[in-house]
KEFI-315717 format. One record per residue (C-alpha): x, y negated, z. Coordinates in steps of 0.2 Angstrom, whole numbers, plus 5000, padded with zeros to 4 digits. Example, Ala and Ser with C-alpha at 12.3 -4.5 7.8 and 13.67 -1.06 7.14 Angstrom:
<nodes>
506250225039506850055036
</nodes>
This chain:
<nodes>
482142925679482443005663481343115665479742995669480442905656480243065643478543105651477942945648478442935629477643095627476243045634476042875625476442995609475043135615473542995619473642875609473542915589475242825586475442755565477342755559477642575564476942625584478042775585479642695579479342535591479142695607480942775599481642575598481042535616481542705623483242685614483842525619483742595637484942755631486042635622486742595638487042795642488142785625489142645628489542695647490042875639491542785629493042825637494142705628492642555633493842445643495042415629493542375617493142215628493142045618493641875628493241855645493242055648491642075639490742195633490142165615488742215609487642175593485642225589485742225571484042195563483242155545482042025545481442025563482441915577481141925589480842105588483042115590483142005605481642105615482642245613484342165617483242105635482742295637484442345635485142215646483842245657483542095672484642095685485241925696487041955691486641975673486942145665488542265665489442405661490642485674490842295681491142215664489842095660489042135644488941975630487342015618487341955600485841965588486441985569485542015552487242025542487242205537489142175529489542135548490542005539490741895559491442035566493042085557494141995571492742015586492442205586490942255598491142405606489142445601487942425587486242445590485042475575483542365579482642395563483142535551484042455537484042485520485142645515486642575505487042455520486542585534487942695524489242515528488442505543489142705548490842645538491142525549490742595566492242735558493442625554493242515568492842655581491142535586489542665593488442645580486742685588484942695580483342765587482542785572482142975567483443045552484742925555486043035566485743165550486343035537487942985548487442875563488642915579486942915590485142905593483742995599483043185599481343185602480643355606479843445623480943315631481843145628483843135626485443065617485843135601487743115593488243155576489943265578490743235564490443045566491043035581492743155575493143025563492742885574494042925587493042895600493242985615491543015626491643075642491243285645489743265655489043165643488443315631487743405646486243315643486443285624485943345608487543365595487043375577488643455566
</nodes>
């Protein structure tokens, strides 16, 4: 599967002449299905659930709620018992508040980068995700380089890409076989 799914971005990259905008939707779309890779990876995910065993998790986006929620539905994916992670069910939350100001008491266990925000609050944003050992997760191209825990690496194939030193000061503890299959940036 992830390897039709790498073909398949490489080739919608290689035949159509994508502008910047095309290209980061791909990476968004592409990356809201590894979100869920990330998240599964945490060993500590069980005691990061919020009330009724959930799993939190928040798209944060800038000025585009519909854009947010497509994503959050991709991530989620359809199934008839709703979506979960290692049996938990998953509670999806759509947010424009950079400060994450509604989650000081609510941590989610994830933040997904629905729209690349602007560089002052993507620094909070990565601040946060340290000090409250959240998966900060964006898919846009640069990010992992300025601090994000994880995104994409785009090259002859498709796969998860983890800042190191991120996710040293984190705490968070991801599962060994995890990085098989990932790029680490130090």
């Amino acid at each position: 599967m992830r390897r039709l799914l790498a073909l398949a971005t490489v080739v919608a990259i290689a035949v159509a002449p994508l502008g910047a905008d095309d290209l980061a939707d791909v990476r968004a779309q592409t990356g809201a299905r590894y979100f869920r890779a990330f998240l599964s990876a945490d060993l500590d995910l069980d005691r990061k659930k919020v009330e009724k065993d959930q799993i939190l998790v928040v798209f944060l986006y800038t000025d585009d709620r519909r854009r947010a929620a497509d994503l959050a539905e991709s991530f989620a994916g359809k199934t008839k018992d709703g979506a979960t992670i290692h049996g938990s069910p998953i509670l999806v939350e759509l947010s424009s508040d950079a400060t994450l100001a509604n989650y000081t008491s609510r941590v989610p266990a994830g933040i997904f980068l629905a729209q690349p925000p602007a560089q002052n609050n993507l620094k909070s944003i990565i601040k946060y995700g340290i000090d409250h050992h959240v998966i900060v997760y964006s898919p846009f191209e640069g990010h992992v380089e300025r601090g994000v825990l994880g995104g994409l690496s785009v090259e002859a194939q498709v796969r998860p890409y983890v800042n190191r030193a991120t996710l040293d000061a984190s705490s968070i503890t991801l599962k060994p076989l995890f990085f098989k299959v990932t790029k680490v940036y130090q």
